[in-house]
N, C-alpha and C positions, 0 to 999 in steps of 0.2 A: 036774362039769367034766371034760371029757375031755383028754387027753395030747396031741392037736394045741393045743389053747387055751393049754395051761400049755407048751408047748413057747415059742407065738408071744406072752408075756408073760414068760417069762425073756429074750427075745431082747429086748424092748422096756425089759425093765429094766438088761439091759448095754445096751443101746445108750445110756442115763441115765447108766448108771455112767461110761461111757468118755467121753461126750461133759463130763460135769462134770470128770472129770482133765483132759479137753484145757481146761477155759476154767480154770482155776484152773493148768495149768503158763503159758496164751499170757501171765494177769495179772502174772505175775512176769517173763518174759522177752520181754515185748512193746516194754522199752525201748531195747532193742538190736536194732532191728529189720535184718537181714543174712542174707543166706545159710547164713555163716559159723555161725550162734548154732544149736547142736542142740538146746537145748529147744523154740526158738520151732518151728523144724522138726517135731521130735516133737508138741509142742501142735498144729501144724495135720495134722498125720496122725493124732492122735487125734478132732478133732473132726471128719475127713472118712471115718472109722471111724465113728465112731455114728450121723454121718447114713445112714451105708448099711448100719447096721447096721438100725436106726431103718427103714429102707425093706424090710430082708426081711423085717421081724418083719411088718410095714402088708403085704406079699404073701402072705405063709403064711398068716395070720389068712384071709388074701381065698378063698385056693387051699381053705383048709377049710370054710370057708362054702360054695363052690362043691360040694368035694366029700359036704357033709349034703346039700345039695338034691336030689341027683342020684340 
């Protein structure tokens, strides 16, 4: 296994990591839903964090495949 692969699989596994803190902070502070409430806010900026994190890991993977072929 080469150092682009294990680079774009630790990215894939933070992006798991931060996306499960974000649903597990929205479960507890989803009953107060307001502006106001900073966890619910933090919860949805973690789980819009590991979607995009989730997304560079799914491009790097891509950009290294592309770069073997070549």
């Amino acid at each position: 296994m080469n150092n682009e692969r294990k680079a774009a699989d630790m990215l894939k596994w933070m992006a798991w990591t931060v996306g499960i803190i974000g649903a597990l902070l929205m479960a507890f502070s989803v009953s107060d839903f307001r502006s106001s409430n900073f966890p619910l806010m933090v919860s949805i900026g973690f789980l819009i964090a590991g979607m995009n994190i989730f997304i560079l890991s799914t491009v790097f993977r891509l950009m290294t495949l592309k770069h073997q072929e070549v």
